[in-house]
C-alpha atoms as a printed R data frame, in Angstrom:
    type eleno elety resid chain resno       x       y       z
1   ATOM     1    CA   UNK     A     1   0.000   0.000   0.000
2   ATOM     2    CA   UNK     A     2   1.307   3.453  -1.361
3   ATOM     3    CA   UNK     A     3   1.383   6.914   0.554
4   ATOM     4    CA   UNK     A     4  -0.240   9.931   0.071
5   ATOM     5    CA   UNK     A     5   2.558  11.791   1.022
6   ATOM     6    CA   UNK     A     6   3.630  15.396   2.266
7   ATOM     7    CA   UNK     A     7   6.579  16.975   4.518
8   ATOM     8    CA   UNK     A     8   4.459  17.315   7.643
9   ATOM     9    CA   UNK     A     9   2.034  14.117   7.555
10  ATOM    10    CA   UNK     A    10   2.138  10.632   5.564
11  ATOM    11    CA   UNK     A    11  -0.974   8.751   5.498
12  ATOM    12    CA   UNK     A    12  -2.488   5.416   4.075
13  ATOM    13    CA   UNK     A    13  -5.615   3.502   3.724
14  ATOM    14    CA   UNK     A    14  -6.430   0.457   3.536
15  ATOM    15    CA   UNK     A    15  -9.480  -0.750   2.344
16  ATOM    16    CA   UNK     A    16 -11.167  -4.095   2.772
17  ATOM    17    CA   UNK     A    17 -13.108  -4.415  -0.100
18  ATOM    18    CA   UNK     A    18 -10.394  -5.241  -2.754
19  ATOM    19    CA   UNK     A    19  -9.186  -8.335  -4.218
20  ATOM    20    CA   UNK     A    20  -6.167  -6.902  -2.961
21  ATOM    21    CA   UNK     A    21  -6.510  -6.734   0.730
22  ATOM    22    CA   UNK     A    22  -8.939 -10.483   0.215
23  ATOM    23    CA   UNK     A    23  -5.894 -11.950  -1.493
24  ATOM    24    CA   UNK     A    24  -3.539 -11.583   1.870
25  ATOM    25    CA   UNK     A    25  -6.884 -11.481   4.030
26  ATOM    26    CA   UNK     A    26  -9.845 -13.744   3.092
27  ATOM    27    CA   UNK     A    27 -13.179 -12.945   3.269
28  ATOM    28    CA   UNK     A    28 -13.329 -16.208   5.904
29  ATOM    29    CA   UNK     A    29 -10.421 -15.001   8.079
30  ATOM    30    CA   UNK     A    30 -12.232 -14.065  11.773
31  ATOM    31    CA   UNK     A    31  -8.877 -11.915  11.762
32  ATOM    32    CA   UNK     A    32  -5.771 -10.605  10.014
33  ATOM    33    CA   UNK     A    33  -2.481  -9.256  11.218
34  ATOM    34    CA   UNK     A    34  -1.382  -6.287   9.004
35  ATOM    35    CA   UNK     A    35   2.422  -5.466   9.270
36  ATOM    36    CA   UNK     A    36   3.990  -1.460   9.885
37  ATOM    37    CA   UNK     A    37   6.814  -0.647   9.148
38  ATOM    38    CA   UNK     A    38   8.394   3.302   9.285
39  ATOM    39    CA   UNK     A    39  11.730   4.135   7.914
40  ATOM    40    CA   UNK     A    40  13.043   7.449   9.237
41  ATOM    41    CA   UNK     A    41  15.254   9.370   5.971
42  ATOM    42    CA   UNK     A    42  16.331  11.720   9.050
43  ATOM    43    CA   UNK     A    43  16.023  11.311  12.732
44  ATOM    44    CA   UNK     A    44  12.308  12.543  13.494
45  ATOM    45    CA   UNK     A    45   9.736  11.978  16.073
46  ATOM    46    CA   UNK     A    46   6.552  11.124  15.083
47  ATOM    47    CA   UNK     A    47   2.470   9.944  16.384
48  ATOM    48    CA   UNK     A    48   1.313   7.019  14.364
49  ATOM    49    CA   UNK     A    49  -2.746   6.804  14.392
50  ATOM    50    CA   UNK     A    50  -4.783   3.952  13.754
51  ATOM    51    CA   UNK     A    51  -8.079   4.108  13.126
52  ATOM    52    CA   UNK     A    52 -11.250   1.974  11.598
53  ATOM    53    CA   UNK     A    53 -14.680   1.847  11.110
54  ATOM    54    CA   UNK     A    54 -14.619   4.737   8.346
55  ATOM    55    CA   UNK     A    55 -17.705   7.345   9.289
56  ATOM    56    CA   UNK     A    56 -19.645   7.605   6.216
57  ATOM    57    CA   UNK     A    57 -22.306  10.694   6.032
58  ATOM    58    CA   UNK     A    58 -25.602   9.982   3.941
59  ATOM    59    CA   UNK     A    59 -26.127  13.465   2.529
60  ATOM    60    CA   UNK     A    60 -29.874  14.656   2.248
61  ATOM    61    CA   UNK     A    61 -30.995  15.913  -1.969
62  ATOM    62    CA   UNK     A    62 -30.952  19.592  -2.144
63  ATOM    63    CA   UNK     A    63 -29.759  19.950   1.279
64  ATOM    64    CA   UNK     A    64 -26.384  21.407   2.083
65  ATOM    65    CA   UNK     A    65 -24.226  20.118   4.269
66  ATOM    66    CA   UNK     A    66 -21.482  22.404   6.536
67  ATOM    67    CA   UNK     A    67 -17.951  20.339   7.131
68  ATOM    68    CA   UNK     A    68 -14.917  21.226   8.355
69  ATOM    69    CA   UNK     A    69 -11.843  19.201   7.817
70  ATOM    70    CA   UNK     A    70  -8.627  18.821   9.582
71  ATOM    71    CA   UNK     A    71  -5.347  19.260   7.460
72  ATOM    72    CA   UNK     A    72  -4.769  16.676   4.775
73  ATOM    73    CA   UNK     A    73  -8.207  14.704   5.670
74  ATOM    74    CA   UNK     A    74 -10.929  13.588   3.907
75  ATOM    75    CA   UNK     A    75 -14.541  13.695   5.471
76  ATOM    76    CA   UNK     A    76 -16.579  11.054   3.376
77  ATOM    77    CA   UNK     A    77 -20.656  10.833   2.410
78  ATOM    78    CA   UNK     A    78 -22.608   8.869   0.398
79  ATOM    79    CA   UNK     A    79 -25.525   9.662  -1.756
80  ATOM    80    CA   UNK     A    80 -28.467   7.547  -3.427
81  ATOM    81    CA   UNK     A    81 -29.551   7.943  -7.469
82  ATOM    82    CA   UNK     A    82 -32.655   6.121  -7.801
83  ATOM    83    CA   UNK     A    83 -32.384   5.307 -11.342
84  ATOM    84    CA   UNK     A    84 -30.235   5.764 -14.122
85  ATOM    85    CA   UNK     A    85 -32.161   8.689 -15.994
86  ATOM    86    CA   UNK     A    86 -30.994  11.042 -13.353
87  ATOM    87    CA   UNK     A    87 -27.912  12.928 -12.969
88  ATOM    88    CA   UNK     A    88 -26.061  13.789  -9.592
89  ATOM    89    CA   UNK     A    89 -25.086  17.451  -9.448
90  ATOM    90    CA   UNK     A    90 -23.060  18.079  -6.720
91  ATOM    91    CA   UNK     A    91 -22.076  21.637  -5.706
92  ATOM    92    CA   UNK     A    92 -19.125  22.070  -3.509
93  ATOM    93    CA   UNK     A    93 -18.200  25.785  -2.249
94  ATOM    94    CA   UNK     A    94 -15.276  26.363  -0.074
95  ATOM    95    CA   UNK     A    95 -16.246  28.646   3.020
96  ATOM    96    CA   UNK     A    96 -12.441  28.249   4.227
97  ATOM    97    CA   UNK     A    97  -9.230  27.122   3.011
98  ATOM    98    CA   UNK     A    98  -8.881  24.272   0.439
99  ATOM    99    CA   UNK     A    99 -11.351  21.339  -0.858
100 ATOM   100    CA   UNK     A   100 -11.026  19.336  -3.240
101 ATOM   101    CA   UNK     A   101 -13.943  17.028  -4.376
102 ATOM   102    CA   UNK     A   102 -13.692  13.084  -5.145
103 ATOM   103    CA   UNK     A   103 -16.693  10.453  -6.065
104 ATOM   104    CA   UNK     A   104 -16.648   7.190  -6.834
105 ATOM   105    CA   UNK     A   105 -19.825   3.978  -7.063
106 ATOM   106    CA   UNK     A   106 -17.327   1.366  -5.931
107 ATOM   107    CA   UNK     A   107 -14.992   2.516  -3.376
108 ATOM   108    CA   UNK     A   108 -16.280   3.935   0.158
109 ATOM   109    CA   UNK     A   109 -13.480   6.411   0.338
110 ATOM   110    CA   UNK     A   110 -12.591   7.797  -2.406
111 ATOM   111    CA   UNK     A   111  -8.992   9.456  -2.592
112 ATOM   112    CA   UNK     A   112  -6.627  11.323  -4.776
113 ATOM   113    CA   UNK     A   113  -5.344   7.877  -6.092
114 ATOM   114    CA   UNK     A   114  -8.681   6.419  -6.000
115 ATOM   115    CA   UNK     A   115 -11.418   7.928  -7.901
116 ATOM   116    CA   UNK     A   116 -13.951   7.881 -11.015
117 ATOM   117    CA   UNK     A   117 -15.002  11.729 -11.141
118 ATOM   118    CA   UNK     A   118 -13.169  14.646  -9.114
119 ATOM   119    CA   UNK     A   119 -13.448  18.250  -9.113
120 ATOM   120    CA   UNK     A   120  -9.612  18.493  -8.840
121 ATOM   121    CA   UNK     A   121  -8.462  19.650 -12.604
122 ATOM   122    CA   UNK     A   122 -10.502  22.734 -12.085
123 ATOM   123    CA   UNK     A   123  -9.104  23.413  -8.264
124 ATOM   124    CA   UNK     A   124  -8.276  27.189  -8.740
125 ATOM   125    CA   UNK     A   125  -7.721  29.444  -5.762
126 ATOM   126    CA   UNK     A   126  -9.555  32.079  -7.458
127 ATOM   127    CA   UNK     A   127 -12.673  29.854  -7.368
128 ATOM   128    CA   UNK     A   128 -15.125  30.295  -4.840
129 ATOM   129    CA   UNK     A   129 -17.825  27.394  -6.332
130 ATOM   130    CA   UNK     A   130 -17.212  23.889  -8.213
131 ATOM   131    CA   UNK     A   131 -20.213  22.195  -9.429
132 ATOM   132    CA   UNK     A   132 -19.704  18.660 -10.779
133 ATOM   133    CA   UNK     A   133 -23.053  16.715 -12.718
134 ATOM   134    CA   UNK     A   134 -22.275  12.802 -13.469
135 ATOM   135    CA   UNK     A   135 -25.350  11.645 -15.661
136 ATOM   136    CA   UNK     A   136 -26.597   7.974 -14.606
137 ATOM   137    CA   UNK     A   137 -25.502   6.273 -17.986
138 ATOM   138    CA   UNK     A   138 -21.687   7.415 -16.184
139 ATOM   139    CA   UNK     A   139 -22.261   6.151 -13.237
140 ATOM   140    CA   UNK     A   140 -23.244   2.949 -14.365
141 ATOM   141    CA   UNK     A   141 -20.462   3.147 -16.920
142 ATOM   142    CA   UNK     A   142 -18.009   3.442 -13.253
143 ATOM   143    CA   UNK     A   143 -19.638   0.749 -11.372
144 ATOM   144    CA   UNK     A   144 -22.867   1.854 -10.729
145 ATOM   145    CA   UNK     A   145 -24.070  -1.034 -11.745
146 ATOM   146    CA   UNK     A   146 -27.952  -1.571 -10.732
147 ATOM   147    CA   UNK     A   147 -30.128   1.173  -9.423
148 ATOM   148    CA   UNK     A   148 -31.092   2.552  -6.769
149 ATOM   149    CA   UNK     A   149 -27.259   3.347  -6.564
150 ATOM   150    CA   UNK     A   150 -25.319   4.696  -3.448
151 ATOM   151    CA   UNK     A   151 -22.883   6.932  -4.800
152 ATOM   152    CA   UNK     A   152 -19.701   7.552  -2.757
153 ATOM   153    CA   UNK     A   153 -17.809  10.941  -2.192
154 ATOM   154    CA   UNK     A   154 -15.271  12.307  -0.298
155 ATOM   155    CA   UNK     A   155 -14.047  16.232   0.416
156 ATOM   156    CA   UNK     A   156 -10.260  16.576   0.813
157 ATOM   157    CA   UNK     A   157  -8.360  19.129   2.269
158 ATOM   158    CA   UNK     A   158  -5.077  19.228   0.709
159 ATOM   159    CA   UNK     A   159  -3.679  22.086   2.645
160 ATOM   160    CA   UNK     A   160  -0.894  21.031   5.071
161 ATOM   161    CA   UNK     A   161  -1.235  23.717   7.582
162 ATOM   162    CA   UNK     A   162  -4.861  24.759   8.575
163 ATOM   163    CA   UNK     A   163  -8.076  22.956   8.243
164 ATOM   164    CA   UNK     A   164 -10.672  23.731   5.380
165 ATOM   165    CA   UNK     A   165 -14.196  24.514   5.946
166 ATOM   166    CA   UNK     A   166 -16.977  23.821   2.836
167 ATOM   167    CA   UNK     A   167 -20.830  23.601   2.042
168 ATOM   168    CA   UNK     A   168 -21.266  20.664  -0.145
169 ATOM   169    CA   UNK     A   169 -24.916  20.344  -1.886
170 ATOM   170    CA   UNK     A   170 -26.391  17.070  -3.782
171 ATOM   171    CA   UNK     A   171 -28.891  17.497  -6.069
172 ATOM   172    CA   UNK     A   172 -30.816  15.161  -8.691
173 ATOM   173    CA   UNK     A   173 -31.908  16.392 -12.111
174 ATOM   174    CA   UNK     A   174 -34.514  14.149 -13.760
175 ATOM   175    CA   UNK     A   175 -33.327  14.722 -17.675
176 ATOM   176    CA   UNK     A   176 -30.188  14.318 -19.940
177 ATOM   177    CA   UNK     A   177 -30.128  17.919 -20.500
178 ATOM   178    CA   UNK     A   178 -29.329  19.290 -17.320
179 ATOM   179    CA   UNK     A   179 -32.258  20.843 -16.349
180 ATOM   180    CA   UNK     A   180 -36.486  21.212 -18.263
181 ATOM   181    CA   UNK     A   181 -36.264  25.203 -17.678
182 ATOM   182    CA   UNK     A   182 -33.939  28.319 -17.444
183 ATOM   183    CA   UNK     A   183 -34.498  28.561 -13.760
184 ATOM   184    CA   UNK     A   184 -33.232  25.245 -13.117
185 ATOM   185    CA   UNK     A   185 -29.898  25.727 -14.914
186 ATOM   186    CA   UNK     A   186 -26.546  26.324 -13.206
187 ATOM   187    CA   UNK     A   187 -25.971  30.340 -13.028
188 ATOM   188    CA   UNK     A   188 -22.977  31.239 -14.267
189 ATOM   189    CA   UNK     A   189 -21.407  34.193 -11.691
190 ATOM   190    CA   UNK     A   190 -19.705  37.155 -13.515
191 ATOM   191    CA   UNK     A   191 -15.884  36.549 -12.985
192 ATOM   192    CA   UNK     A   192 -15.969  33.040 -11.214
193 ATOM   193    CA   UNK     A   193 -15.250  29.598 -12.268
194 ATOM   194    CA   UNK     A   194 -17.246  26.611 -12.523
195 ATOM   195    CA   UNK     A   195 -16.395  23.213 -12.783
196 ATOM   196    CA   UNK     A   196 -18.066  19.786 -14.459
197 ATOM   197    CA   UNK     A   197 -18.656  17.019 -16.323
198 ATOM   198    CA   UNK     A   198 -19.811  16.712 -19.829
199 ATOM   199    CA   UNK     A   199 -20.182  13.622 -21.698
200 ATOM   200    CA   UNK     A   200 -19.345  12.676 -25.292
201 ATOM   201    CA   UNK     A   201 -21.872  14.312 -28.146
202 ATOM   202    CA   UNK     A   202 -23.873  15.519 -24.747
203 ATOM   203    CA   UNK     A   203 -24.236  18.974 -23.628
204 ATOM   204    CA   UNK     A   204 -24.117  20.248 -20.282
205 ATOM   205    CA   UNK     A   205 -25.732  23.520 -19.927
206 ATOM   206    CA   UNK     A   206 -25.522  26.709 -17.919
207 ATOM   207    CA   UNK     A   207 -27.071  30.041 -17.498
208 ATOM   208    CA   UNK     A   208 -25.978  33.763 -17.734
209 ATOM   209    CA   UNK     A   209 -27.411  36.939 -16.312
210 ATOM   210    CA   UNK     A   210 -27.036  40.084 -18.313
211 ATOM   211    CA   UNK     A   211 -28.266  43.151 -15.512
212 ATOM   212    CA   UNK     A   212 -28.818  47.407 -16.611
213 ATOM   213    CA   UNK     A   213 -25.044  48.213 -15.921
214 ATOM   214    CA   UNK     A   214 -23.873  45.383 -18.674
215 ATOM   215    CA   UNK     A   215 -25.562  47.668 -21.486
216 ATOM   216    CA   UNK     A   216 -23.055  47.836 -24.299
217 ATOM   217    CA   UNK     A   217 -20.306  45.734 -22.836
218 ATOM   218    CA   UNK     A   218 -18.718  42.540 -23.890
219 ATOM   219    CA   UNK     A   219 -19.294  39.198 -22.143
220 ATOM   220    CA   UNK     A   220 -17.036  37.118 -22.235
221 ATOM   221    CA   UNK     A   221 -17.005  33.293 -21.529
222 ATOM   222    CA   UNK     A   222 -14.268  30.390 -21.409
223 ATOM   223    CA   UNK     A   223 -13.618  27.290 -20.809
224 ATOM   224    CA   UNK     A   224 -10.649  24.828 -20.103
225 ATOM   225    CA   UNK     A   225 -10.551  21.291 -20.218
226 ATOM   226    CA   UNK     A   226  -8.278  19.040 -18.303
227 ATOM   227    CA   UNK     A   227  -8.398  15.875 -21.531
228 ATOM   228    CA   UNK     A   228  -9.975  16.112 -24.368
229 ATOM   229    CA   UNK     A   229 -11.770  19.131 -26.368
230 ATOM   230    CA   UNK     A   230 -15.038  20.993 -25.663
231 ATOM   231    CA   UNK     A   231 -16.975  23.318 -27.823
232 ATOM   232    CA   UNK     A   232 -19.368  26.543 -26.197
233 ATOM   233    CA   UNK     A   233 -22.547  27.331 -27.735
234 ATOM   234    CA   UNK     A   234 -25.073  29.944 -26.778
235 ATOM   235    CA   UNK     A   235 -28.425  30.891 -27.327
236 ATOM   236    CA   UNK     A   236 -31.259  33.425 -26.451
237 ATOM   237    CA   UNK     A   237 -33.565  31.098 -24.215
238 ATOM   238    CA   UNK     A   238 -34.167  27.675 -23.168
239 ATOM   239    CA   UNK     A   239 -36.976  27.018 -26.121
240 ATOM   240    CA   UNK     A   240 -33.959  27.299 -28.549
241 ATOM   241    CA   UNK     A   241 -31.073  25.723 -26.546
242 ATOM   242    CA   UNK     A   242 -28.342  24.343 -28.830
243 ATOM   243    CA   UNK     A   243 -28.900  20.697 -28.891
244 ATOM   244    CA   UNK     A   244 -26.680  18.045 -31.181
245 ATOM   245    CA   UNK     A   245 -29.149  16.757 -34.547
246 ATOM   246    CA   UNK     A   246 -27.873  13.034 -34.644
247 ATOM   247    CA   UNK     A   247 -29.734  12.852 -38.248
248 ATOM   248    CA   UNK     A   248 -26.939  15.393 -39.731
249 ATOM   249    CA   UNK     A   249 -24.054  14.815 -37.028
250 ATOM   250    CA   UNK     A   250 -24.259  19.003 -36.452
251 ATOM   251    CA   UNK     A   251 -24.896  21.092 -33.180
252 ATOM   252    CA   UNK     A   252 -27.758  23.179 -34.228
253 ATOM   253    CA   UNK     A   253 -29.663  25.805 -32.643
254 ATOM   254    CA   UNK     A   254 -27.190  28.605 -31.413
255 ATOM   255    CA   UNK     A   255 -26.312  32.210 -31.940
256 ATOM   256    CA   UNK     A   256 -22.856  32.280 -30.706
257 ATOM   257    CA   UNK     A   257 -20.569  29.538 -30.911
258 ATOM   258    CA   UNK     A   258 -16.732  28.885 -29.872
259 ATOM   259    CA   UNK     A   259 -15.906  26.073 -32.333
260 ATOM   260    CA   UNK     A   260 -13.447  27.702 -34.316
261 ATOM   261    CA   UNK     A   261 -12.299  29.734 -32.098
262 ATOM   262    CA   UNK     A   262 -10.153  27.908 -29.495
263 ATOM   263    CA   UNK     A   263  -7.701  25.236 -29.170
264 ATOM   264    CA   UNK     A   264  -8.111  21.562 -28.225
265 ATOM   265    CA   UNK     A   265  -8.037  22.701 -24.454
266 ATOM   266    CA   UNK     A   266  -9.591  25.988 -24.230
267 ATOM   267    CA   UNK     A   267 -12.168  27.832 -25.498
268 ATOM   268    CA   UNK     A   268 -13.086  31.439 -25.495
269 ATOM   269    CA   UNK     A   269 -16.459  33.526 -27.142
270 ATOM   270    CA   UNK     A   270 -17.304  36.874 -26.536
271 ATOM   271    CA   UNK     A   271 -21.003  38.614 -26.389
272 ATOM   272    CA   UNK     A   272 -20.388  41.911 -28.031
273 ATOM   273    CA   UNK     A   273 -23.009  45.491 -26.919
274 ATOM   274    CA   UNK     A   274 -25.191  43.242 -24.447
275 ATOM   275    CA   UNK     A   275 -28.485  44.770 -24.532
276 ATOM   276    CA   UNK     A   276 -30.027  43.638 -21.238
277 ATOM   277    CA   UNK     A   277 -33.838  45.332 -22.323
278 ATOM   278    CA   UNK     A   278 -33.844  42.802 -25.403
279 ATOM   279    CA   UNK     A   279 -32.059  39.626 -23.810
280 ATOM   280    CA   UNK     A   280 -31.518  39.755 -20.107
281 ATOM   281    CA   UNK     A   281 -30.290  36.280 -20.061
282 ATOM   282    CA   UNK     A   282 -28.621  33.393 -22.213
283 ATOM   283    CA   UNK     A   283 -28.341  29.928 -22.266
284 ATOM   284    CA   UNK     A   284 -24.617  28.515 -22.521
285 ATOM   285    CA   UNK     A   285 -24.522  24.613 -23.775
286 ATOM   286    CA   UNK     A   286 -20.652  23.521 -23.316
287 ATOM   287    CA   UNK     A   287 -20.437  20.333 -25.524
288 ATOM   288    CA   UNK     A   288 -18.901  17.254 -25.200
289 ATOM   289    CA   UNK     A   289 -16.902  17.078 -28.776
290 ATOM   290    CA   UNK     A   290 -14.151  14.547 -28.907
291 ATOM   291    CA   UNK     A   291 -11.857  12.533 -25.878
292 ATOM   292    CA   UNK     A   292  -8.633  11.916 -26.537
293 ATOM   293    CA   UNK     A   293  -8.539   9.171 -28.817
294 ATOM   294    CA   UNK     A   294  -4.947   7.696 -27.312
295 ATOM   295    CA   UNK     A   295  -6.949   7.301 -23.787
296 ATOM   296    CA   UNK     A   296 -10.563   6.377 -24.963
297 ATOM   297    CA   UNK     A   297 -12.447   3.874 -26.771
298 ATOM   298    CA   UNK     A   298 -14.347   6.853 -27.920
299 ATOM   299    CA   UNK     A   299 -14.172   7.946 -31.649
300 ATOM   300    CA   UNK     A   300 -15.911  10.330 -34.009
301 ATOM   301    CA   UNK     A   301 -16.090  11.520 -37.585
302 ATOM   302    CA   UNK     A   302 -12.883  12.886 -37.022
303 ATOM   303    CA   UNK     A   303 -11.029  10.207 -36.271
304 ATOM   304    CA   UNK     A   304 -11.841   8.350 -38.874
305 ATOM   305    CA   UNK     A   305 -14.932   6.239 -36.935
306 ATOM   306    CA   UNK     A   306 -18.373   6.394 -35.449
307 ATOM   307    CA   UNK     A   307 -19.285   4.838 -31.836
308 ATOM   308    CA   UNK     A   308 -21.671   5.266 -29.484
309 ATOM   309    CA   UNK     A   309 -19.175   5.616 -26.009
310 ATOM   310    CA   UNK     A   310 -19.812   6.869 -22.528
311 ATOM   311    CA   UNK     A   311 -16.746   9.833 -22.532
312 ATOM   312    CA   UNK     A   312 -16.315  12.607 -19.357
313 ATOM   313    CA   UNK     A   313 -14.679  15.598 -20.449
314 ATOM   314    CA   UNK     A   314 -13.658  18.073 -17.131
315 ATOM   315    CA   UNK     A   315 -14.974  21.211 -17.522
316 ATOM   316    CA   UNK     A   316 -13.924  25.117 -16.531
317 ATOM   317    CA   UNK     A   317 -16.265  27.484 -16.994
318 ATOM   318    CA   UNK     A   318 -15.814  31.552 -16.272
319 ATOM   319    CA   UNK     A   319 -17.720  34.273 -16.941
320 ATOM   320    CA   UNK     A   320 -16.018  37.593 -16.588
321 ATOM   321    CA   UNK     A   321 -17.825  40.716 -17.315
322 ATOM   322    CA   UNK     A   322 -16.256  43.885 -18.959
């Protein structure tokens, strides 16, 4: 078993539920002896803490839940999906310090070595909010494998000095598209970043504000991915969201669109002379376009195929207004 390691604290788990651990430690065994060892590079004194019985939180849909976390910790909660047309959205916001987000269907504690979906690749000090969605067709792709599903997921605090403090949220939306009006959509706050999931050919949308002092500025919006390539689209209102047209392979349904405009990791469109009277909102659809095809079984036109696959692409989102 491997370390998670830093200068003031090393620390390891060991979890019970792997063909690892039942390889040394059958399932029959009434006990097991498990072996320490500590090498010191330097003379050092140190505490060594052992404990079990891992405290697992059941979180409550649409109800947020205050934590604080000790220094390099994890506090760890679960959460049920009833059925695989729904999609967990969970909303993390850092009140204090540090968090970093972690789910997983199959492991109880997920950790920065052990994970299916993680808010980490958009951890930004200059964020203040991450919000992760993992449709049910990716959960079940990740273990999930019947539902009702427990879903597993852990906050870390990677800081090594103080603890963290954090408001995490769950919530279930009932379609593929994120949402069945504008008021349920993810707002998009002027100059702070976002962070989620989108799948393959799937769009994950948001929602923009435009108020009286934006007249005749620019909006701008961008994204970054952490693998893979996404595309923005945007459009006046919900009715006309931007939507992919399997029959002709093409996004359609947009006014403003960002695909080709940016680079196979980032993408940036601008709003130009907002007129808040005539649209005081839009709708912002961040496509799934392409995975890296080195790391995926995941193909389109582009490379030369055509597959249905089941592909997360991690998602930045800010909106900055000028």
């Amino acid at each position: 078993y491997s370390l998670e390691m830093n200068q003031r604290e090393d620390h390891v788990v060991i979890r019970t539920n792997t063909p690892r651990f039942n390889s040394r430690c059958p399932l029959t065994s009434s006990m097991c002896l498990i072996q320490i060892a500590i090498t010191g590079f330097h003379e050092a004194d140190y505490v060594l803490t052992v404990t079990t019985n891992l405290a697992i939180t059941t979180l409550a849909i649409d109800q947020p839940f205050q934590g604080v976390i000790a220094r390099k910790s994890y506090e760890y909660f679960r959460v049920s999906v009833n059925d695989q047309q729904q999609s967990l959205k969970l909303s993390l916001t850092p009140t204090a310090g540090s968090s970093e987000l972690y789910v997983s269907c199959t492991n109880e504690s997920p950790s920065t070595s052990d994970y299916s979906f993680t808010s980490y690749h958009q951890h930004s000090t200059t964020a203040t909010s991450f919000s992760t969605t993992i449709t049910g067709a990716s959960l079940a792709s990740r273990g999930c494998d019947s539902f009702p599903a427990d879903v597993y997921v852990s906050v870390f605090n990677n800081d090594t000095v103080t603890t963290s403090s954090f408001i995490l949220t769950p919530t279930l939306i009932s379609t593929d598209d994120g949402g069945d009006s504008l008021d349920q959509l993810t707002f998009l706050p002027h100059g702070l970043m976002l962070s989620g999931d989108v799948e393959y050919r799937k769009f994950t949308y948001y929602r923009v504000s435009i108020g009286g002092g934006d007249a005749g500025e620019d909006l701008s919006l961008s994204a970054i991915t952490a693998s893979g390539d996404v595309d923005i689209y945007i459009s006046n209102d919900w009715e006309t969201k931007p939507f992919w047209d399997t029959a002709t392979s093409q996004v359609k349904n947009y006014v403003y669109s960002s695909a080709h405009s940016g680079s196979n990791f980032d993408e940036l469109i601008t709003i130009p002379n907002l007129d808040p009277a005539q649209h005081p909102s839009y709708v912002v659809g961040v496509f799934g376009r392409y995975a890296n095809p080195s790391n995926s079984d995941c193909e389109d036109d582009e490379w030369g195929g055509s597959t249905t696959c089941d592909t997360l692409v991690g998602l930045g989102v800010t909106c900055d207004g000028f």
